[in-house]
KOLGU-4560 file (N, C-alpha, C; in nm, 3 decimals, padded with zeros to 5 digits):
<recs>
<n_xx: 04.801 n_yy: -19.138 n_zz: -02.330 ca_xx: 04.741 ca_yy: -19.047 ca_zz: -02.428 c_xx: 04.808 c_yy: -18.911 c_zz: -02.414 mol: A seq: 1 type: UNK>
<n_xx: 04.835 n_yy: -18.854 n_zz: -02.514 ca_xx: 04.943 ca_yy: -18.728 ca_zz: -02.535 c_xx: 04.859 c_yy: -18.616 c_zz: -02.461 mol: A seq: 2 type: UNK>
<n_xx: 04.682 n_yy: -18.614 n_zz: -02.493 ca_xx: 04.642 ca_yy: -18.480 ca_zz: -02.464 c_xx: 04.625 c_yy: -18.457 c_zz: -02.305 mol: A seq: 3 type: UNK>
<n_xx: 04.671 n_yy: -18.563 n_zz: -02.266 ca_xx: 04.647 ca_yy: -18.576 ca_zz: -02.107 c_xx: 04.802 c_yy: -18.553 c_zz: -02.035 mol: A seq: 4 type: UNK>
<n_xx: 04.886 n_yy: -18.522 n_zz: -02.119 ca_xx: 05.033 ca_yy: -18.481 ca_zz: -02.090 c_xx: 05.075 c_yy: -18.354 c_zz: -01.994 mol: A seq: 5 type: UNK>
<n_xx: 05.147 n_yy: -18.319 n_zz: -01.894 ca_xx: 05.191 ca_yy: -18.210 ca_zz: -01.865 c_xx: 05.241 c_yy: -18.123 c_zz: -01.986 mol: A seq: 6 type: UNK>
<n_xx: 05.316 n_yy: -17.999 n_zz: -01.990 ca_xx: 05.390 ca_yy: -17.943 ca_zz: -02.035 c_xx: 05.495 c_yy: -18.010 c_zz: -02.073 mol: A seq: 7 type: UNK>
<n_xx: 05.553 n_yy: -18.039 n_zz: -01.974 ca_xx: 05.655 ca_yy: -18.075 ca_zz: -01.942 c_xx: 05.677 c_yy: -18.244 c_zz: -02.040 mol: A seq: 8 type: UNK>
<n_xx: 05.609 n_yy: -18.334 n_zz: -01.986 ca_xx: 05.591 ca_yy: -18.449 ca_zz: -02.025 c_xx: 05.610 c_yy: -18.404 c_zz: -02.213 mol: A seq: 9 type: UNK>
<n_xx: 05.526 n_yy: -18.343 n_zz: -02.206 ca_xx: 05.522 ca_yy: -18.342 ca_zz: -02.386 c_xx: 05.654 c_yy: -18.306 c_zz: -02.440 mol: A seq: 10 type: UNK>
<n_xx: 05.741 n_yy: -18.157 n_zz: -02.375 ca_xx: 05.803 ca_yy: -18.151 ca_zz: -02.383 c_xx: 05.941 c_yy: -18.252 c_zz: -02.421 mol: A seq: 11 type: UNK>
<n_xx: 05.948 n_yy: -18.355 n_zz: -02.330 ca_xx: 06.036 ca_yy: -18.404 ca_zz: -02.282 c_xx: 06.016 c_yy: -18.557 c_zz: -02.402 mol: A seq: 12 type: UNK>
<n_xx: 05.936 n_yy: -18.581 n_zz: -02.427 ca_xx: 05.848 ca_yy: -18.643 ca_zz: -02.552 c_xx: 05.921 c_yy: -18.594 c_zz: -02.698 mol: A seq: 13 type: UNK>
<n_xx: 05.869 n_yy: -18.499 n_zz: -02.716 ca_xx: 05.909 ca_yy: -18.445 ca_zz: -02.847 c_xx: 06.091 c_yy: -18.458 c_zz: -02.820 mol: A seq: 14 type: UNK>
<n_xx: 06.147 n_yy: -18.395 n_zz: -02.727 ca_xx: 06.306 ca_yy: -18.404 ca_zz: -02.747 c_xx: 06.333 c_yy: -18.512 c_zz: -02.757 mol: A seq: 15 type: UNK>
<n_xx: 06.292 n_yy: -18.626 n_zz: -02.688 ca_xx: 06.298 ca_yy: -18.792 ca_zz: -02.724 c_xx: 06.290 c_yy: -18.826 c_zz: -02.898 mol: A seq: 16 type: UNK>
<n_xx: 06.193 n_yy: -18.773 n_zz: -02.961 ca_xx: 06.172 ca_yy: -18.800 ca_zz: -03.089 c_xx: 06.287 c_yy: -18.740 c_zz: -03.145 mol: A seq: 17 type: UNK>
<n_xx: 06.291 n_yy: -18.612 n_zz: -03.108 ca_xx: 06.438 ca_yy: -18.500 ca_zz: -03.215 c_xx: 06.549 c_yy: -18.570 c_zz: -03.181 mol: A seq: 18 type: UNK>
<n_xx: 06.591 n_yy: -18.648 n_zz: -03.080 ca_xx: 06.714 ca_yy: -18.713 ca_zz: -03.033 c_xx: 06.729 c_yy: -18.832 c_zz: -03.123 mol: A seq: 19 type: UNK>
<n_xx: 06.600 n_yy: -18.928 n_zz: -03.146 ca_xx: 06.594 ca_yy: -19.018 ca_zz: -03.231 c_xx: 06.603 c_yy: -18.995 c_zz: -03.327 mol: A seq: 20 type: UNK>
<n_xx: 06.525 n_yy: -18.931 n_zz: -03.433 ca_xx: 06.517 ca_yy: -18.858 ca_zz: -03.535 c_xx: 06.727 c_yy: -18.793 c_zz: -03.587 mol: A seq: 21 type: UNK>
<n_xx: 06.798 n_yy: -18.733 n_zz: -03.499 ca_xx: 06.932 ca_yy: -18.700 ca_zz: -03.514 c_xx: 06.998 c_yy: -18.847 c_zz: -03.549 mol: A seq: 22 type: UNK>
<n_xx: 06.890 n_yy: -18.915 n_zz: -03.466 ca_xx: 07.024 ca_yy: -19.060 ca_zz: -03.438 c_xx: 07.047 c_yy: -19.139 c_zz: -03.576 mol: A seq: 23 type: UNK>
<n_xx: 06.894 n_yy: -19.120 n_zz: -03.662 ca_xx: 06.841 ca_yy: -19.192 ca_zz: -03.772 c_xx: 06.966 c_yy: -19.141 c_zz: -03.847 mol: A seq: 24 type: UNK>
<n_xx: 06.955 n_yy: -19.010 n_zz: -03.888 ca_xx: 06.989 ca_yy: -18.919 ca_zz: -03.957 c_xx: 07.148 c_yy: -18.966 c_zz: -03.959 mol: A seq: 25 type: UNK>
<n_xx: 07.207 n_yy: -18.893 n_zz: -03.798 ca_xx: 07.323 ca_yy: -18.977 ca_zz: -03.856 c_xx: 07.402 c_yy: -19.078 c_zz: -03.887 mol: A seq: 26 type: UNK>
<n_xx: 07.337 n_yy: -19.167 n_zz: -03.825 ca_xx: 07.330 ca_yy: -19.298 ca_zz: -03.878 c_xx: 07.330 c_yy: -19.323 c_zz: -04.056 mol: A seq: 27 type: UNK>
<n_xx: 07.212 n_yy: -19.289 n_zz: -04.140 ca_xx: 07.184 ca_yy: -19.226 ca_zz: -04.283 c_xx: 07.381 c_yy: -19.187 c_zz: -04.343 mol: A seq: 28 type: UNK>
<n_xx: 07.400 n_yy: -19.062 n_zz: -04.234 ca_xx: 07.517 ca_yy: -19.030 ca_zz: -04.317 c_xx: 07.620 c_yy: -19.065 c_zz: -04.321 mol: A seq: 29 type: UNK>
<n_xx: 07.649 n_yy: -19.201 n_zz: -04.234 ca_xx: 07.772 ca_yy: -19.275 ca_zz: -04.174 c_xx: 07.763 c_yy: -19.385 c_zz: -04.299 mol: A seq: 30 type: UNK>
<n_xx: 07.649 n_yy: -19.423 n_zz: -04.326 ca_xx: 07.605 ca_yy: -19.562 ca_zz: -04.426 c_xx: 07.676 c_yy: -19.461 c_zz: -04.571 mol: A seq: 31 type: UNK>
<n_xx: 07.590 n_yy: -19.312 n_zz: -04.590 ca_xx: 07.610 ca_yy: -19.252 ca_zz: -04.726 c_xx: 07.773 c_yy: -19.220 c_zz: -04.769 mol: A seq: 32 type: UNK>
<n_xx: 07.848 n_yy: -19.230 n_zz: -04.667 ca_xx: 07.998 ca_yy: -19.166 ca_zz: -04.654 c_xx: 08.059 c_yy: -19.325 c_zz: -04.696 mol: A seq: 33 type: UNK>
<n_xx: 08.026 n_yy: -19.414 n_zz: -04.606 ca_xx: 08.090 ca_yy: -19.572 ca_zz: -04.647 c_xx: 08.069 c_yy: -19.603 c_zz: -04.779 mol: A seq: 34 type: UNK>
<n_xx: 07.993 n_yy: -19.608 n_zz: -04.836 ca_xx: 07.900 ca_yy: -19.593 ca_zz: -04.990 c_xx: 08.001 c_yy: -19.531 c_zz: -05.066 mol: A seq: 35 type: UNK>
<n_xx: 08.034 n_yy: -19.404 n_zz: -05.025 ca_xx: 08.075 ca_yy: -19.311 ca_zz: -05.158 c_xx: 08.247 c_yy: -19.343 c_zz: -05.095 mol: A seq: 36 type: UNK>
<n_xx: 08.281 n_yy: -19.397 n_zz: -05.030 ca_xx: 08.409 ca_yy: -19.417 ca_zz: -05.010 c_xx: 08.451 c_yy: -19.583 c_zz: -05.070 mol: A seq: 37 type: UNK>
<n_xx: 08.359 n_yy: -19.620 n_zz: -05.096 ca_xx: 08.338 ca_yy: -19.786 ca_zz: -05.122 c_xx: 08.378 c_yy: -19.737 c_zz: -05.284 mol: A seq: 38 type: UNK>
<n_xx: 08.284 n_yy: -19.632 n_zz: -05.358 ca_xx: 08.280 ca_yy: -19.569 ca_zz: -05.490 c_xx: 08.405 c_yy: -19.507 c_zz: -05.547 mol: A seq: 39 type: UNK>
<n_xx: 08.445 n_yy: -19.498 n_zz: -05.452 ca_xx: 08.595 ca_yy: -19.385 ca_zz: -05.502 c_xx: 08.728 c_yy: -19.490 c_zz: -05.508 mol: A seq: 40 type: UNK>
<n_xx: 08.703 n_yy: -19.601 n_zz: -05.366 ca_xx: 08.790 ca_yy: -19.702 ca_zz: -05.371 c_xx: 08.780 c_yy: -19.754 c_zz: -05.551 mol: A seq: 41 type: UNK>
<n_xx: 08.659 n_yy: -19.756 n_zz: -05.558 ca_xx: 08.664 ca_yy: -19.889 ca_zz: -05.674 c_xx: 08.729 c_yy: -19.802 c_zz: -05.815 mol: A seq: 42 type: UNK>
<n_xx: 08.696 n_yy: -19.665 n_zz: -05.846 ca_xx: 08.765 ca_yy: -19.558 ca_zz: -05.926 c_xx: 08.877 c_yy: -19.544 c_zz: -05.905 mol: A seq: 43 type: UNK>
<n_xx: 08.928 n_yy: -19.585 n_zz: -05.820 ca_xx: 09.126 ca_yy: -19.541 ca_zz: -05.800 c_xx: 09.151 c_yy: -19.693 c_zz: -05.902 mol: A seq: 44 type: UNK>
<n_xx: 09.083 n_yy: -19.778 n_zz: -05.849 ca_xx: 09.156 ca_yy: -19.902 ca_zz: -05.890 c_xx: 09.117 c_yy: -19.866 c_zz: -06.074 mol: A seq: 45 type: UNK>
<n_xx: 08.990 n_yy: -19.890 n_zz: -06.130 ca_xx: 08.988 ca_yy: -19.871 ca_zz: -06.261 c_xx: 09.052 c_yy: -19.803 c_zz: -06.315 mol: A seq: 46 type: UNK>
<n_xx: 09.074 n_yy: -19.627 n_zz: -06.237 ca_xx: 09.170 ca_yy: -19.545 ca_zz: -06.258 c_xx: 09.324 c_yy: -19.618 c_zz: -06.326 mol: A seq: 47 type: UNK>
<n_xx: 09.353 n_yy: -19.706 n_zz: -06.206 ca_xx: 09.502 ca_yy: -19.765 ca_zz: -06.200 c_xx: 09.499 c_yy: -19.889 c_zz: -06.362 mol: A seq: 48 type: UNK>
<n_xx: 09.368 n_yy: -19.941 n_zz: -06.382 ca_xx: 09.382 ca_yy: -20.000 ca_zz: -06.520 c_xx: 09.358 c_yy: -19.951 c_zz: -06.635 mol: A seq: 49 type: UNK>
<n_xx: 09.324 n_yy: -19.798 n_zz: -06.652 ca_xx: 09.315 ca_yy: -19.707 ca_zz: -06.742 c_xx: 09.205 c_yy: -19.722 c_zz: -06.815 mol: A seq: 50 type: UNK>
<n_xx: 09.068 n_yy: -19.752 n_zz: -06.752 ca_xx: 08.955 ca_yy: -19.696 ca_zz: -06.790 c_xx: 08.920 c_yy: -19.562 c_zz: -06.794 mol: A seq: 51 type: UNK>
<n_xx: 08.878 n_yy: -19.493 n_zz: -06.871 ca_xx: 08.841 ca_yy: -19.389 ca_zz: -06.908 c_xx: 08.716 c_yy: -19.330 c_zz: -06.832 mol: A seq: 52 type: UNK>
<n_xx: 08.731 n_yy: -19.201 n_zz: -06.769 ca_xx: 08.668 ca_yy: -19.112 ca_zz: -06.682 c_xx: 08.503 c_yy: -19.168 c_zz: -06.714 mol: A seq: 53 type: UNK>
<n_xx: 08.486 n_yy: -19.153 n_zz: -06.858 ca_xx: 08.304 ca_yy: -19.176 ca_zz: -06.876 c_xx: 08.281 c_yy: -19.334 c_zz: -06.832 mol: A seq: 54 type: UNK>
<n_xx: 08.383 n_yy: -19.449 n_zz: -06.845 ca_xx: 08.355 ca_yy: -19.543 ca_zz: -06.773 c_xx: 08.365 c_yy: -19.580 c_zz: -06.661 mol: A seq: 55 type: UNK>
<n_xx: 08.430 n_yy: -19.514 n_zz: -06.610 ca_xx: 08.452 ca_yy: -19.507 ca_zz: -06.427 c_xx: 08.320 c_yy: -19.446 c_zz: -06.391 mol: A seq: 56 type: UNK>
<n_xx: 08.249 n_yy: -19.372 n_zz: -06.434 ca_xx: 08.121 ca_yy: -19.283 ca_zz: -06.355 c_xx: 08.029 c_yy: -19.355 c_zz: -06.376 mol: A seq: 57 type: UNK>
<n_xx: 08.042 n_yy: -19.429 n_zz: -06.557 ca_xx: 07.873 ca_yy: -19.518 ca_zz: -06.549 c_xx: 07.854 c_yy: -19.640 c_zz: -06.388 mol: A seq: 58 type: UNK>
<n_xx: 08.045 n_yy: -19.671 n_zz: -06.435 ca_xx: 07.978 ca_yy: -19.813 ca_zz: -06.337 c_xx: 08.020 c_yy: -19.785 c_zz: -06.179 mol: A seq: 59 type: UNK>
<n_xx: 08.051 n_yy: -19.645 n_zz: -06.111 ca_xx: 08.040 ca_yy: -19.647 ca_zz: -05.985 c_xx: 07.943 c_yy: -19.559 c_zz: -05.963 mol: A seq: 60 type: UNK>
<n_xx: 07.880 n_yy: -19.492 n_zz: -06.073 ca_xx: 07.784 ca_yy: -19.370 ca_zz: -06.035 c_xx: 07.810 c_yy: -19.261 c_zz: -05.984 mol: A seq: 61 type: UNK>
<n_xx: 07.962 n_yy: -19.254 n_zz: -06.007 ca_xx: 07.986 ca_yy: -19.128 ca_zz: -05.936 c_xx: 08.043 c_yy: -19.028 c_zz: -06.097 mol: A seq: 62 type: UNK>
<n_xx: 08.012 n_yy: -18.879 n_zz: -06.049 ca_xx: 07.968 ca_yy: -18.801 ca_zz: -06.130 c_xx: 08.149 c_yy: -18.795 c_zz: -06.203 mol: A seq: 63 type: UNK>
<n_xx: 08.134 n_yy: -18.735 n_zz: -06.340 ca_xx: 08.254 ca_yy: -18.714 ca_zz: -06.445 c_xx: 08.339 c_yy: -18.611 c_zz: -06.360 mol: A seq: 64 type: UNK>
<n_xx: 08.242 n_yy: -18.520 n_zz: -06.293 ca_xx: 08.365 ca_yy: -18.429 ca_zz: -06.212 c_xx: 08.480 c_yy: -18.493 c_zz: -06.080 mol: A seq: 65 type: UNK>
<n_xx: 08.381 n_yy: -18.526 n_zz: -05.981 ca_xx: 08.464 ca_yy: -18.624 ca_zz: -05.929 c_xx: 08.561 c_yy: -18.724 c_zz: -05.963 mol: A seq: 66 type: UNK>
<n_xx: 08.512 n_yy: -18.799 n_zz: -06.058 ca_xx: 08.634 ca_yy: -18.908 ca_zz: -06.157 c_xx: 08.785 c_yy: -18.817 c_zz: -06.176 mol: A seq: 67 type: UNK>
<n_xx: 08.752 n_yy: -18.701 n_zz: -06.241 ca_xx: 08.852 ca_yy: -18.632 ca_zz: -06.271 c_xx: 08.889 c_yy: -18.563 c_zz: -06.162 mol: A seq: 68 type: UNK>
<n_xx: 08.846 n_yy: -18.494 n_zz: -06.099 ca_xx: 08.940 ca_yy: -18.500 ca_zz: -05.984 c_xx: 09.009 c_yy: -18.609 c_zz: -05.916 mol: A seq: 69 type: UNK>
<n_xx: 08.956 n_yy: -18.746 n_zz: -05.923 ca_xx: 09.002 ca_yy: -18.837 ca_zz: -05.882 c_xx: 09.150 c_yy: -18.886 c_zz: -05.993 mol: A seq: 70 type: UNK>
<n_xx: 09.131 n_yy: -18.817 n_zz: -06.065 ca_xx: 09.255 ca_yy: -18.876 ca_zz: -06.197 c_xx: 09.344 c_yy: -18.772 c_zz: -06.162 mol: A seq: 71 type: UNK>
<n_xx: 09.277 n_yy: -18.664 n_zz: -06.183 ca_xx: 09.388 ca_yy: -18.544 ca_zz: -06.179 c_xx: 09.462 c_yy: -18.566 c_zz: -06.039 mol: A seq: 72 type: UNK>
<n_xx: 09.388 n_yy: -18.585 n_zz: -05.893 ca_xx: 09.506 ca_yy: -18.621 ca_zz: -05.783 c_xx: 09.591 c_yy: -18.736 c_zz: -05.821 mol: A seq: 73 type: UNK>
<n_xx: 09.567 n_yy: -18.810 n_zz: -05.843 ca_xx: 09.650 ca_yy: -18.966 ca_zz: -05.877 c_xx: 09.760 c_yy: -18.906 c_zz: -05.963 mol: A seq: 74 type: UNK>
<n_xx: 09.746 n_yy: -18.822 n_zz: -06.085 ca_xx: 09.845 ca_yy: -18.769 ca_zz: -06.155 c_xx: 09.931 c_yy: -18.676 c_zz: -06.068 mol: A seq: 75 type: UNK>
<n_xx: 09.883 n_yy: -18.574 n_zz: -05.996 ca_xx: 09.972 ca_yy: -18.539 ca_zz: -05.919 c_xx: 10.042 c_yy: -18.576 c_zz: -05.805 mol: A seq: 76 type: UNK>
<n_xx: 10.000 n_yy: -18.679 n_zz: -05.773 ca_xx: 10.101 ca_yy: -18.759 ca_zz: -05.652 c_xx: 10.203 c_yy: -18.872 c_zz: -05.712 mol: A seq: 77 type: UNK>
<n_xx: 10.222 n_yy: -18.884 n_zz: -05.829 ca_xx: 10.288 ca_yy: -19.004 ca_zz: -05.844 c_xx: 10.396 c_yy: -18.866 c_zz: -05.879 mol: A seq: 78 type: UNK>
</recs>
């Protein structure tokens, strides 16, 4: 029971949770980064068959600005 805790104990409790809580978290942003890198993969390729910016965003969900930046680099590296 918590209310029967030292200082200390509680202490040491709660940093347990914030440690977990970080771990969730970045865990969360490792999954959200694979996701949007999974999204951009699949836009280079449509890119490469010349779908058009508003159809690249409906079907990866990624926003008209990004697309075009994603076009505009592809144009400047070739």
């Amino acid at each position: 029971d918590r209310h029967q805790w030292t200082k200390e104990e509680l202490e040491e409790y709660e940093y347990a949770r914030m440690r977990e809580t970080d771990e969730i978290a970045e865990k969360m942003l490792v999954e959200e980064k694979a996701k949007l890198q999974e999204k951009i993969e699949i836009a280079i390729e449509m890119i490469k068959e010349n779908f058009s910016n508003v159809q690249i965003a409906k079907m990866t969900k990624l926003s008209i600005e990004i697309v075009d930046k994603l076009i505009n680099e592809m144009k400047n590296n070739q």
